[in-house]
C-alpha positions as CSV (number, residue, x, y, z in Angstrom):
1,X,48.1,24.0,-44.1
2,X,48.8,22.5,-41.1
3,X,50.7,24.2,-38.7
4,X,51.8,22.7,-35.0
5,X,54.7,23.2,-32.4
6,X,54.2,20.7,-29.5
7,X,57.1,20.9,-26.0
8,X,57.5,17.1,-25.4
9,X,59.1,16.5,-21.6
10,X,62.2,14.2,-22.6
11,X,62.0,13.1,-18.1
12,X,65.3,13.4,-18.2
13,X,66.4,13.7,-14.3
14,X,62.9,15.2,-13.3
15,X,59.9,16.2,-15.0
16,X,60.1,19.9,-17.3
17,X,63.8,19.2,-17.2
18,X,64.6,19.2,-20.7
19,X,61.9,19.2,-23.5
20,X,61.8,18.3,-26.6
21,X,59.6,20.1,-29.8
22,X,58.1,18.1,-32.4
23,X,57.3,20.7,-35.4
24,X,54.3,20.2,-38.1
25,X,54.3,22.5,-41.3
26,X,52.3,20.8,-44.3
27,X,53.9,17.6,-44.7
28,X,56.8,18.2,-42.8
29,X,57.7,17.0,-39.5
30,X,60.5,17.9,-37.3
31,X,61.6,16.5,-34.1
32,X,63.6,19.3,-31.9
33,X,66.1,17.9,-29.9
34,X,66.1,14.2,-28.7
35,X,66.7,13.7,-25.0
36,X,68.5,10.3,-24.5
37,X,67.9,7.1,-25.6
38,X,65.8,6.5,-22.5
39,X,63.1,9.2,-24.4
40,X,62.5,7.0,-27.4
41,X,59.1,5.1,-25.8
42,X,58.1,9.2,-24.6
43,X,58.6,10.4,-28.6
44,X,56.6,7.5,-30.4
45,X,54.1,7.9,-28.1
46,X,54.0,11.7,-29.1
47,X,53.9,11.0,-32.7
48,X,51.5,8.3,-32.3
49,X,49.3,10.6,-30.1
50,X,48.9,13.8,-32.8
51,X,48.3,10.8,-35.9
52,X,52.0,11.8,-37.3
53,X,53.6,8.9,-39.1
54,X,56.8,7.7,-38.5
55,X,58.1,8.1,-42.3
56,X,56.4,12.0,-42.0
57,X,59.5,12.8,-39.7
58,X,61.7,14.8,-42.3
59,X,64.4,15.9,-39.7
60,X,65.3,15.3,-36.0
61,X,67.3,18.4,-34.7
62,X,69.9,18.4,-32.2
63,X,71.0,22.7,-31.4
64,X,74.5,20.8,-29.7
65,X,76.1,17.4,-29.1
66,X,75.6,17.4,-24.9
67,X,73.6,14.5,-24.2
68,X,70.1,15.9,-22.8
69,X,70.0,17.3,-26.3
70,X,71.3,14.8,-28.7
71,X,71.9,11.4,-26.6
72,X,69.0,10.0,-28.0
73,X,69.6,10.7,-31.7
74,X,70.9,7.4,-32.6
75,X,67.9,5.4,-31.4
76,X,65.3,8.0,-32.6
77,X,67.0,8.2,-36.5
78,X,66.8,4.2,-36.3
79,X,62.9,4.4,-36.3
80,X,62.4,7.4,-38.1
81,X,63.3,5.4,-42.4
82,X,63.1,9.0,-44.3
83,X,64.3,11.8,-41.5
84,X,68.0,13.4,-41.8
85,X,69.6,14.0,-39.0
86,X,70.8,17.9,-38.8
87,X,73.5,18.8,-36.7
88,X,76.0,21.8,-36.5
89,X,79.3,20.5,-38.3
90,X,81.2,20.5,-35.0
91,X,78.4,18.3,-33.2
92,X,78.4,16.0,-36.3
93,X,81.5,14.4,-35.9
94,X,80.7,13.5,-32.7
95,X,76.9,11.9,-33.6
96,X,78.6,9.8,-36.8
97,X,81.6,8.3,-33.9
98,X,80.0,9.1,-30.6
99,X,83.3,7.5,-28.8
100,X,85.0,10.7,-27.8
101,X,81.6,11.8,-26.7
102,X,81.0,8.8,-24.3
103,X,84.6,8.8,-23.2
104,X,84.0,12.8,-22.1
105,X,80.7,12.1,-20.6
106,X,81.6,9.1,-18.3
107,X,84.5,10.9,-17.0
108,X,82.1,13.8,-15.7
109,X,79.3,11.9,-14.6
110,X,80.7,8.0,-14.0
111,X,80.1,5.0,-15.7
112,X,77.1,3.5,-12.9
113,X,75.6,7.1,-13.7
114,X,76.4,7.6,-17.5
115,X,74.5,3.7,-18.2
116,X,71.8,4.3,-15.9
117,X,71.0,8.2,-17.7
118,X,71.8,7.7,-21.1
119,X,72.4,3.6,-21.8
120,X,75.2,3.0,-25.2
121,X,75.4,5.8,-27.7
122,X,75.0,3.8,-30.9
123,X,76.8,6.0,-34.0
124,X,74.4,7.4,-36.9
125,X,75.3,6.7,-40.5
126,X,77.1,9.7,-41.9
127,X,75.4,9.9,-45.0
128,X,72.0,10.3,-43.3
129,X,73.4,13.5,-41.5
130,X,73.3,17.2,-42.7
131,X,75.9,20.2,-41.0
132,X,74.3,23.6,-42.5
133,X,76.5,25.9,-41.8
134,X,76.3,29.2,-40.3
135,X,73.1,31.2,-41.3
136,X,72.2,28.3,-43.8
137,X,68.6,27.7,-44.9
138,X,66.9,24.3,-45.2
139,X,63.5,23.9,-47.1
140,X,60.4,23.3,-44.1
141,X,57.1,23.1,-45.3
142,X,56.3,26.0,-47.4
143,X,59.1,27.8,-46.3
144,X,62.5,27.4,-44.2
145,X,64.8,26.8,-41.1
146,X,67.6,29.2,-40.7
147,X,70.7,27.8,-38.8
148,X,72.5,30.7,-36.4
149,X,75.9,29.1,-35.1
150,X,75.8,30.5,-31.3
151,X,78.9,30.1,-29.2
152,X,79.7,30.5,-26.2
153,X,77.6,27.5,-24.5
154,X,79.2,25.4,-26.6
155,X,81.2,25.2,-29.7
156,X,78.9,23.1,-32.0
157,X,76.0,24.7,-31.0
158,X,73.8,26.5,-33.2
159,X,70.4,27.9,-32.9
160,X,67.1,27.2,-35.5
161,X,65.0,30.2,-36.5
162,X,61.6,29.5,-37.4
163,X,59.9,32.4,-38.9
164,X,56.6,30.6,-39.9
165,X,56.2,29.3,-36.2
166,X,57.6,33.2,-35.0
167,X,60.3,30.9,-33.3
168,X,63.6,30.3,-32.4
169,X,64.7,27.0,-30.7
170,X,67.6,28.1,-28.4
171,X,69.2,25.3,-26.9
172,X,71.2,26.4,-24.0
173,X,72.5,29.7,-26.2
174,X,69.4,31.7,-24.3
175,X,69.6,30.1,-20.7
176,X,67.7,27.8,-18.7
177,X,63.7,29.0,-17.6
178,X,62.5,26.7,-15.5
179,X,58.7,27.0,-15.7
180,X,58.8,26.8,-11.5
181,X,61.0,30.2,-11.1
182,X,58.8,32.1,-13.4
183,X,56.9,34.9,-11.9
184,X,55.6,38.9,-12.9
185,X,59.2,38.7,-15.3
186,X,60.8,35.7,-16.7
187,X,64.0,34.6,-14.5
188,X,66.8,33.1,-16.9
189,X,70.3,31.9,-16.2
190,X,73.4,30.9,-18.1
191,X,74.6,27.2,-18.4
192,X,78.5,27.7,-18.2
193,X,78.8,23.5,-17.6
194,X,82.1,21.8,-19.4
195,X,84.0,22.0,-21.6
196,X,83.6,24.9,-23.8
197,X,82.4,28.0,-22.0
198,X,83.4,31.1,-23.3
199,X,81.8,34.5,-22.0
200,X,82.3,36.8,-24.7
201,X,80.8,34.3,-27.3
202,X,77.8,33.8,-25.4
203,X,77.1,37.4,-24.8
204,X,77.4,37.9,-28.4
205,X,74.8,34.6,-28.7
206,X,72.8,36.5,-26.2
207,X,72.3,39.3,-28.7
208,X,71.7,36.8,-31.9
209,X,69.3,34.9,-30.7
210,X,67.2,38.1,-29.6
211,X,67.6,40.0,-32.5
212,X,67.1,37.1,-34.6
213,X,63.5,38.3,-35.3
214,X,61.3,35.5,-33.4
215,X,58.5,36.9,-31.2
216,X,59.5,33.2,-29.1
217,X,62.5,31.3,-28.1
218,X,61.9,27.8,-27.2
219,X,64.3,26.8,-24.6
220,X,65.1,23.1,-24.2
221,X,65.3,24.2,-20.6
222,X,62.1,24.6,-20.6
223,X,59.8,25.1,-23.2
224,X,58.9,28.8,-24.4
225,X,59.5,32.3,-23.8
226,X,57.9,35.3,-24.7
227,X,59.8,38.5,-23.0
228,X,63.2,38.2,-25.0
229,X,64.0,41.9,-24.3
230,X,64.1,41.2,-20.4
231,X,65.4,37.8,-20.7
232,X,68.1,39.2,-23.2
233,X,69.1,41.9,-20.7
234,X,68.8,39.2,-17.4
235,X,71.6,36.7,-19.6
236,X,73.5,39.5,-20.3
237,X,74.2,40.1,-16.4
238,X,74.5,37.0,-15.1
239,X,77.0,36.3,-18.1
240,X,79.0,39.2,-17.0
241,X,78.8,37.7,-13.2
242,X,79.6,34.5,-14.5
243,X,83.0,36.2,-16.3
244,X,83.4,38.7,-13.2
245,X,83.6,35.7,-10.5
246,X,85.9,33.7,-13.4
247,X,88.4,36.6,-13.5
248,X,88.3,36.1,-9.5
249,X,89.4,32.6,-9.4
250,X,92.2,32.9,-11.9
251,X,94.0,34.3,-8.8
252,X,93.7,31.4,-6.8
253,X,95.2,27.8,-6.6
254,X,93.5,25.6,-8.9
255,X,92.5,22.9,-6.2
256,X,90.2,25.6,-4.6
257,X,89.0,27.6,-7.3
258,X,86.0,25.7,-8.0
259,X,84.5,25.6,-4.1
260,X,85.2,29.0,-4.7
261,X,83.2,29.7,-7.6
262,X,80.1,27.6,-6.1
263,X,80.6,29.5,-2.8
264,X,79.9,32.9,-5.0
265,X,77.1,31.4,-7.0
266,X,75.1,29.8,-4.6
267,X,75.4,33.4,-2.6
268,X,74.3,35.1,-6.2
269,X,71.4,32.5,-6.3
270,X,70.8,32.5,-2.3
271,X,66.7,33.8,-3.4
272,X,65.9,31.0,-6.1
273,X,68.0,28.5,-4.5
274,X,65.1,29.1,-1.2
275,X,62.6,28.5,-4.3
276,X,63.8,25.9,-5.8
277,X,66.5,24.0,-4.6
278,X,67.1,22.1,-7.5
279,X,68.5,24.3,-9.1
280,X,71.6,23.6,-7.1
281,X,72.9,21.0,-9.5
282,X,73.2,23.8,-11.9
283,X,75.4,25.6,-10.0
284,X,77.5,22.8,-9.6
285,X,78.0,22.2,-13.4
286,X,78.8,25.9,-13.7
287,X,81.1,25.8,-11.6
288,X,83.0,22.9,-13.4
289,X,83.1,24.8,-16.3
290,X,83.7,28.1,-15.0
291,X,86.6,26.0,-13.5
292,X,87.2,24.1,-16.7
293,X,87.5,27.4,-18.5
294,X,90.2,28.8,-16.3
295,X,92.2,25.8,-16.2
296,X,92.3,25.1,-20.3
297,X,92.1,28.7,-21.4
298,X,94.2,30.5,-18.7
299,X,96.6,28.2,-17.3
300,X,97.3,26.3,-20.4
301,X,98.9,29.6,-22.2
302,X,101.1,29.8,-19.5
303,X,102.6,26.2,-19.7
């Protein structure tokens, strides 16, 4: 029986940005992830490439409804006649009427930047979409996905478990890994960007994801590691500092808490940030939804 995991470079923003997995067990074929619309051309070529069939594809994958994960989904499900789109129930909604989604992403990033990164989210038809729900099973090959629902990053995010490819693809539940910043020990870090960070979720998504009983996790930022024990015990503290430098800022003015929080993680980052200054973009969405986080969690109960 055949038996393949491929990491796919979506080139979204820069190259080994944000990858996406195509999946081969028997007949089955599953597409991890999407990247945007502006992927498509990258994805056929992939399939093309490893002799995989277009109607082969029995589902494309998206672990959350942010759109380096899942703003390509319409386009790819348009070319793909027999694949089911899978998506955690909350994420769903959102892939079926993708207007909220839109609306929320052009007020972060602008419209000249939202067109030129991800072009018009198109809807997909409901009834080609499934929503397991937490810890639900879907037949793969010979055997099965698991689905883990994994705060924290995210509210519709969930992670897939693997076991026949002794993998778990992780979305942004296990942190970003850029293949450039690893070294002797893997160096991981949390994404806290808007809207729906919560700290205490994603430690707890932390802990499911590594003793979810994969010898791998397959970041979509990027592509695989091995050393979940460190990496486990690396997200834990920098979700803590994350949470620490949040409690911090509740005590200020809103209109400076997030130059504060930037200040504190660029100085937390000072080493990588020499490395790999890229990285700095990052920071900046963590900070926005470190911000974010204060300002509908915090100040909101107050009103």
């Amino acid at each position: 029986m055949k038996s393949t995991l491929a990491v796919i470079d979506s080139h979204y923003i820069r190259p080994r940005f944000a990858a996406v997995f195509i999946r081969e067990e028997g007949e089955d074929v599953a597409i991890i992830e999407t990247g945007t619309s502006r992927s498509l051309p990258l994805l056929l070529a992939a399939l093309e490439e490893r002799a995989i069939a277009r109607e082969r594809v029995r589902y494309v994958i998206v672990t959350h409804a942010h759109l380096d994960h899942a703003g390509g989904a319409a386009a790819l499900m348009g070319v793909l006649p027999a694949a089911r789109l899978v998506a955690h129930p909350r994420a769903a909604r959102h892939l079926i009427d993708p207007s909220r989604l839109e609306a929320s992403a052009r007020q972060v990033y602008g419209d000249e930047a939202f067109e030129r990164l991800y072009g018009t989210l198109e809807p997909v038809v409901a009834a080609r979409v499934l929503q397991p729900e937490d810890g639900a099973p879907l037949p793969f090959g010979a055997g099965e996905l698991k689905f883990l629902h994994t705060r924290g990053h995210a509210k519709h995010h969930f992670c897939v478990l693997d076991p026949a490819a002794d993998a778990i693809f992780t979305g942004d539940a296990f942190g970003l890994a850029y293949q450039e910043l690893q070294a002797d020990a893997p160096f991981v870090f949390p994404s806290t960007s808007p809207t729906d960070f919560e700290g205490a979720e994603a430690l707890a998504s932390v802990d499911r994801v590594a003793d979810a009983g994969a010898g791998r996790a397959m970041l979509t930022h990027f592509g695989e590691i091995r050393r979940l024990e460190e990496a486990r015990r690396q997200m834990r503290f920098e979700i803590e500092f994350a949470m620490e430098i949040s409690a911090a800022a509740r005590e200020l003015p809103e209109a400076s808490r997030r130059d504060f929080l930037l200040d504190r993680l660029r100085e937390h980052f000072r080493d990588m940030l020499a490395k790999a200054a890229f990285i700095e973009k990052d920071l900046g969405l963590n900070a926005d939804g470190l911000a974010w986080a204060i300002r509908d969690r915090v100040d909101s109960a107050t009103r």
